[in-house]
N, C-alpha and C positions, 0 to 999 in steps of 0.2 A: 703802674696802677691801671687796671682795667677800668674805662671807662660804663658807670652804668646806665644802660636804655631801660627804657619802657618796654613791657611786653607785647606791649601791639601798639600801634601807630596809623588812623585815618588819616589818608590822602585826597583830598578834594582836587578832582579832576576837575581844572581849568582851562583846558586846551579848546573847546569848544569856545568861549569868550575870550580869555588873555593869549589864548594861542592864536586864534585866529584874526583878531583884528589888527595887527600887525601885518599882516602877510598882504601881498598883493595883487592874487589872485581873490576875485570877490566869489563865493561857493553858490549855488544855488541851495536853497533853502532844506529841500530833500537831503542834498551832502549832509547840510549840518546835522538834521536830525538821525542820518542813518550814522554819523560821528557818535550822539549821544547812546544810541544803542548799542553801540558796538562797546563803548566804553560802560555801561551799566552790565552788559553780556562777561566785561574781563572782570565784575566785582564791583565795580564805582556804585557807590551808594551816595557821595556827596558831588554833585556836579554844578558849576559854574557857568551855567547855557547860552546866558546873552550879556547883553549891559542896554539901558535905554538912556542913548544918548543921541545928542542931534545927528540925525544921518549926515550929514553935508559934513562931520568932523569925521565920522567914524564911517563910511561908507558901509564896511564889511557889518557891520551887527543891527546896519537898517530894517532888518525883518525877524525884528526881535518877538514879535508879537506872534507870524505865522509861524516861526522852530515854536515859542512856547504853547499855542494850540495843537502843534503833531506829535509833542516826546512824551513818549508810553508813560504813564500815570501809576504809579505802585505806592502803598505806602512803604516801602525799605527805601525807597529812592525819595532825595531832597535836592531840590532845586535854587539855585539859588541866581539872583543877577546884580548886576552892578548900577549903581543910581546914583548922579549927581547931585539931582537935587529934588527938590517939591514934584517939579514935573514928570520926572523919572520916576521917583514912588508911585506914583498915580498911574501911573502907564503898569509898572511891576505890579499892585498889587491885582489889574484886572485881570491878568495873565493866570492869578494863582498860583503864585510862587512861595515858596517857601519861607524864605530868607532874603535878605536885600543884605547889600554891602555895599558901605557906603565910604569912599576914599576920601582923607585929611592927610595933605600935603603936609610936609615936615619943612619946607620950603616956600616963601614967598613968591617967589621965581618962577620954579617950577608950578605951583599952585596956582599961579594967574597964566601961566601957556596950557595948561592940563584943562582947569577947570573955571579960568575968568574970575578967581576969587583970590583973597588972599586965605593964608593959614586959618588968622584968625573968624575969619567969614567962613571957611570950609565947617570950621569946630562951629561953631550956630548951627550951618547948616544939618551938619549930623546930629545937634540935639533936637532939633526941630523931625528929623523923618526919625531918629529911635523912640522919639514919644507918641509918631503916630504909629509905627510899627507895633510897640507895645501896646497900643489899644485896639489893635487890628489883630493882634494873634501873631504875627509875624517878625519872624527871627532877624533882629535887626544887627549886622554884623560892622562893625569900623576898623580898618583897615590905614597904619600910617604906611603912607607912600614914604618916597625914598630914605627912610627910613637910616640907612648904614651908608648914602652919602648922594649927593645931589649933581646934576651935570654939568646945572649954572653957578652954585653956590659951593662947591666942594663938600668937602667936609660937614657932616651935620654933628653936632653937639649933644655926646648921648644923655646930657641932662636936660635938654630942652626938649628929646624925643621921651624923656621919661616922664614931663610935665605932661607935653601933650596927654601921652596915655592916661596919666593922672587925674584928668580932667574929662577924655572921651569915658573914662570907667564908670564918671557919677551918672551919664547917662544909662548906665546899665546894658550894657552889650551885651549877646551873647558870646559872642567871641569878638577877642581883638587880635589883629593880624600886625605883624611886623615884614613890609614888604620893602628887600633889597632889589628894590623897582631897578635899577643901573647894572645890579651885581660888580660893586662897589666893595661889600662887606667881607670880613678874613674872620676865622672862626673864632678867635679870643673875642672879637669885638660881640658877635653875636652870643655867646656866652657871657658877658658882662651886660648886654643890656635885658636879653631877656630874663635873666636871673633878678636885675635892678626892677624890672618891670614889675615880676611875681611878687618880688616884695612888695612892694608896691599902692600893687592894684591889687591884687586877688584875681587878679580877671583870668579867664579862659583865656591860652593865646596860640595861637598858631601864626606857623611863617611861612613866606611866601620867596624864594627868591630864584633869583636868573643866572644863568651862567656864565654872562658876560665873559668874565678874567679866570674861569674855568674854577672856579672857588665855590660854585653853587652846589657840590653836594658835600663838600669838608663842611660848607655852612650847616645846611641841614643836618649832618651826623651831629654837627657843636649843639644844634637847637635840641635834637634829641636827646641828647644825654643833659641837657640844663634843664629838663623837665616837661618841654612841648611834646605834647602829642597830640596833633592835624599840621601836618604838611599839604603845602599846595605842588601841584605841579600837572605838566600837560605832558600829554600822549604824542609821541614824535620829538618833544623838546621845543615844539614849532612856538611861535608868537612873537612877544617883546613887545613895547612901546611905543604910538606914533608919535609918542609930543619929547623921548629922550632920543638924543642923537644916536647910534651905533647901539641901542640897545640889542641886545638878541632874547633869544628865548628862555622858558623857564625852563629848570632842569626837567626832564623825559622824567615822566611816569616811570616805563618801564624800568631807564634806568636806576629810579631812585628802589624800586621793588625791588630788583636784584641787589641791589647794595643792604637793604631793611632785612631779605627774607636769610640773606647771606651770615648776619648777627644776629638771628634766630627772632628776628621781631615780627609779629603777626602784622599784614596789611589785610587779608580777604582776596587778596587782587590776584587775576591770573596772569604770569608774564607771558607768557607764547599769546593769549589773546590780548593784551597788551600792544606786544609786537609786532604782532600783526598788524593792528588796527595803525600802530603809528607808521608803518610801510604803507599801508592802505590811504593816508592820509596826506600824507608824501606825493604818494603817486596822483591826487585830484590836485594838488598844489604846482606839480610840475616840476618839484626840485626832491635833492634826497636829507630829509629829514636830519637834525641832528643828535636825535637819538642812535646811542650805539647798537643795544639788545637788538635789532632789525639786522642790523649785519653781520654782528660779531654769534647771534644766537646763545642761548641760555648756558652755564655750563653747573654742573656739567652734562653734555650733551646728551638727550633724550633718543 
């Protein structure tokens, strides 16, 4: 039986935030905004630019404020950042962002190393910034972290991530994200929870995952065909986690394009500037990237 996709699929390019704060080389501010251009130049219309979190945790996204004063300003282009909490929206919304995303731990554990709260505190948290969002005009996004299985706690409980959702949906999201924050997750799993979700919630949902155990884009095809249409993912593959051990990066942009354009599914996106840019990105970071299209090049060849 052929499995069926959607005929087109946005990708919100997060390489710029979840790519980069991981890595440990720290960019100067310039890199990151000529990052965002480059990736708006290969098609990215939804981009993930900063996160406003305390510098001293996150060193690399301390100049969250100067990238969002330099990246070219269009209306096809939305912006989005990541915010922990009260103080973080506050910061986001002077920036003039778009959209805020705000992460709920699926995990007590991990939820008190990430963010100094537990679960239940993250969820307050997110209805507290989605109702100021909502009065501000701005697209308030929630996002379950590990979602398909945790570092400290193992195994997460897909009826306890379906509550969760259950409960972040009455706040009214714009979208809800299901993030294999570990890439942990095997595609039947992701097919049974986002399918459980939809029913659910109703909600908008897109996903988010990593390539860890090399499972991150069978995940994404499962997500596809179970109904999601917005996948996340970063240009080079670069990023991962600094609060989960041995995390790696999300799956490449590029390479998730060639896999999409390959099943006839529309992204918008250009692979060769794509690929470039994740070479190019590579090369200020000082390692070679884990995206493959950079070296394997497009086939069939141009």
């Amino acid at each position: 039986m052929t499995a069926r996709l959607p005929s087109s699929i946005e990708i919100v390019e997060v390489g710029p935030r979840d790519g980069l704060q991981n890595e440990s080389t720290l960019l100067p501010t310039a890199t990151k905004v000529e990052l965002i251009e480059r990736a708006i130049a290969a098609g990215a219309r939804r981009i993930e630019a900063v996160s406003f979190v305390h510098p001293r945790l996150v060193p690399q996204m301390a100049d969250a404020e100067a990238v969002m004063a330099a990246v070219p300003r269009r209306d096809d282009v939305f912006y989005s950042g990541l915010v922990l909490n009260r103080r973080g929206f506050d910061r986001a919304l002077d920036t003039g962002l778009t959209e805020v995303n705000v992460v709920v731990v699926a995990t007590d554990e991990f939820s008190e190393r990430n963010q100094g709260v537990t679960t239940e505190e993250g969820l307050r948290t997110w209805e507290d910034i989605a109702a100021r969002a909502h009065a501000v005009g701005v697209r308030p996004v929630a996002t379950i972290a590990v979602a398909f299985g945790c570092p400290f706690e193992g195994p997460v409980s897909s009826d306890h991530v379906v509550e969760l959702a259950r409960r972040i949906a009455e706040a009214g999201p714009f979208e809800l994200a299901l993030a294999d924050t570990i890439g942990a997750g095997v595609p039947t799993q992701v097919g049974e929870l986002v399918g459980r979700i939809r029913e659910t919630t109703g909600a908008r949902l897109r996903c988010h995952f990593h390539n860890t155990r090399n499972t991150g884009y069978a995940n994404a095809f499962a997500a596809a065909t179970a109904g999601v249409s917005t996948l996340d993912a970063s240009v080079g593959g670069i990023g991962g986690c600094p609060f989960a051990p041995d995390a790696t990066g999300n799956i490449a942009t590029e390479d998730l394009e060639h896999l999409l354009t390959g099943m006839g599914v529309r992204t918008g996106l250009d692979l060769e500037g794509l690929s470039r840019t994740g070479t190019w990105i590579g090369e200020r970071l000082g390692k070679e990237v884990p995206a493959l299209l950079g070296r394997a090049g497009p086939f069939p060849q141009r």
